[in-house]
C-alpha positions, -999 to 999 in steps of 0.1 A, spaced: 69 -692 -713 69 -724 -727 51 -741 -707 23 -713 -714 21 -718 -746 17 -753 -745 -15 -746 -719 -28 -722 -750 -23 -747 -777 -44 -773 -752 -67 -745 -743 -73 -743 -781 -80 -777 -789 -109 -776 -760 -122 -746 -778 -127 -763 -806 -139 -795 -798 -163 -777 -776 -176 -757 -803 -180 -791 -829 -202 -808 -803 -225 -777 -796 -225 -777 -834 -229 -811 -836 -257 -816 -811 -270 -788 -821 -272 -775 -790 -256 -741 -813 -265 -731 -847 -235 -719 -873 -263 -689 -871 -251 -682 -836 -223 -662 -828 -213 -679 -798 -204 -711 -820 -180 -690 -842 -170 -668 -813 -156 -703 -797 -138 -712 -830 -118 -677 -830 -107 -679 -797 -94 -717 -805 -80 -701 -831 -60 -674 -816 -50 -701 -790 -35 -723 -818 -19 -699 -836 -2 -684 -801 12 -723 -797 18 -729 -834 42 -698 -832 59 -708 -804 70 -739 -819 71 -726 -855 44 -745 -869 39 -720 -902 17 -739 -916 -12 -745 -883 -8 -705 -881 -17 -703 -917 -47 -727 -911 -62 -710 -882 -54 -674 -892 -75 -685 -919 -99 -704 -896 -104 -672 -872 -107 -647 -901 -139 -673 -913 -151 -672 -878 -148 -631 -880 -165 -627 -915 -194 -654 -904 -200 -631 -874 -202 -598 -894 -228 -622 -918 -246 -633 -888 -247 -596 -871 -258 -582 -905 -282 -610 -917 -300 -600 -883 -299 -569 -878 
């Protein structure tokens, strides 16, 4: 289980870094969903290995990081629609 968990919290990291160059290259917009999508599912990732090694304060900062990603969506979804 472990070993899974360290595999998230790696898995995370990606996420995010992927999600900062797409940004960053602007190869994504912050206008996009798929950018935020990218930094919720880091999110969730990080928080999953953060728990497992009871790192309270990363699961603070990226419960807090995925709930931005969620409201930016709902902001994106409604700005559009």
């Amino acid at each position: 289980m472990i070993l899974i968990m360290d595999y998230l919290g790696w898995i995370g990291a990606v996420f995010y870094i992927v999600s900062y160059l797409l940004l960053s290259f602007q190869i994504v917009t912050s206008q996009q969903v798929i950018y935020h999508f990218l930094n919720i599912v880091g999110a969730v990732c990080l928080i999953l290995n953060a728990l497992q090694i009871n790192d309270l304060p990363n699961v603070v900062v990226n419960i807090v990081w995925a709930v931005i990603g969620l409201l930016a969506i709902y902001y994106v979804k409604r700005k559009s629609a």
